[in-house]
C-alpha positions as CSV (number, residue, x, y, z in Angstrom):
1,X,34.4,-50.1,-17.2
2,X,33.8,-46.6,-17.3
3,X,30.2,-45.4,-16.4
4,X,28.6,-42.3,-18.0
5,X,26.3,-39.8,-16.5
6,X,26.4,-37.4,-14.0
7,X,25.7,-37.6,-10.4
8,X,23.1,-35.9,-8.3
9,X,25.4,-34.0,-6.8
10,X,26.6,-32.6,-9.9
11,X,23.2,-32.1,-11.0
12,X,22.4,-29.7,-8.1
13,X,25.4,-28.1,-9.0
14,X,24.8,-27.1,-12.5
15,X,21.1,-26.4,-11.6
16,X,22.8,-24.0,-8.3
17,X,24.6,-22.3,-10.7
18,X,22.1,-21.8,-13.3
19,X,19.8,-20.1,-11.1
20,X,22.0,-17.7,-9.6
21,X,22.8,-16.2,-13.0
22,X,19.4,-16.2,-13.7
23,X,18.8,-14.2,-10.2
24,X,21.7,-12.0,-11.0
25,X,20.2,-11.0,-14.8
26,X,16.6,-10.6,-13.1
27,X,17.9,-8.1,-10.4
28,X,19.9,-6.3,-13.0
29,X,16.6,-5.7,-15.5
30,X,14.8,-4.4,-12.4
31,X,18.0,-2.0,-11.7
32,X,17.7,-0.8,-15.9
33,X,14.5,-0.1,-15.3
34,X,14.6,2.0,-12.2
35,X,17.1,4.0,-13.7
36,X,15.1,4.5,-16.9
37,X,12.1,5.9,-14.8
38,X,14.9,7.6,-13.0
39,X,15.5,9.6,-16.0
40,X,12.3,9.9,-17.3
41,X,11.7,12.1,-13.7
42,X,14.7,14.1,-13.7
43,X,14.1,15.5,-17.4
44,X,10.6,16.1,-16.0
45,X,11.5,18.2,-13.3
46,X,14.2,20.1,-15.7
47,X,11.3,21.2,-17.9
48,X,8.8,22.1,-14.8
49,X,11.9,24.2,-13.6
50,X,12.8,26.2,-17.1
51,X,9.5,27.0,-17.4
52,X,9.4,28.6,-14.0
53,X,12.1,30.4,-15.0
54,X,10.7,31.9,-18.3
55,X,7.6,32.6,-16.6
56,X,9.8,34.0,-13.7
57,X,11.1,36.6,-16.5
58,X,8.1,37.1,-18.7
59,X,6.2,38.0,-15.6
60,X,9.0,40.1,-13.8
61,X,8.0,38.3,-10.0
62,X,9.7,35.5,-8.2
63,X,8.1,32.0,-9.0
64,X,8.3,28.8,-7.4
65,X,7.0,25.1,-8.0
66,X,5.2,23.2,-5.1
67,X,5.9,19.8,-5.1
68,X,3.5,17.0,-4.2
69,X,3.7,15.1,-1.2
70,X,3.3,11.5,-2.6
71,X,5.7,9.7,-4.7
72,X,5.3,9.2,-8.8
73,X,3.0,12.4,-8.6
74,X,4.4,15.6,-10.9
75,X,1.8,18.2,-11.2
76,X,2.8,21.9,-12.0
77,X,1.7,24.1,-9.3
78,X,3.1,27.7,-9.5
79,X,3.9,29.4,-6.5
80,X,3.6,33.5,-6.5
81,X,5.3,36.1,-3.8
């Protein structure tokens, strides 16, 4: 006679295995999003630097941007020579 079920050992198996893909899709949404601010940055500091550039023009003098010291902060801070 055949019994049915599963074992504990089984059991810790399936539940091993569950979390680690649920670990893997966790670190993966954190990695989306760190890209995604990523972005977000890099366009920033593409528009801070085209405008320094038509201003650079309009104003016929070298201009620079200052950048701040702490992370996450983007403030526009011309510099003048």
């Amino acid at each position: 006679m055949r019994r049915r079920g599963v074992t504990i050992a089984e059991l810790l198996v399936a539940l091993l295995l569950i979390s680690l893909l649920f670990a893997y899709g966790a670190v993966n949404l954190r990695g989306n999003r760190n890209s995604a601010g990523s972005r977000g940055a890099s366009e920033a500091l593409v528009a801070e630097l085209i405008a320094a550039r038509e201003r650079a023009i309009a104003e016929q003098r070298p201009v620079g941007l200052a950048f701040p010291v702490n992370p996450g902060e983007l403030h526009s801070q011309w510099v003048y020579q």
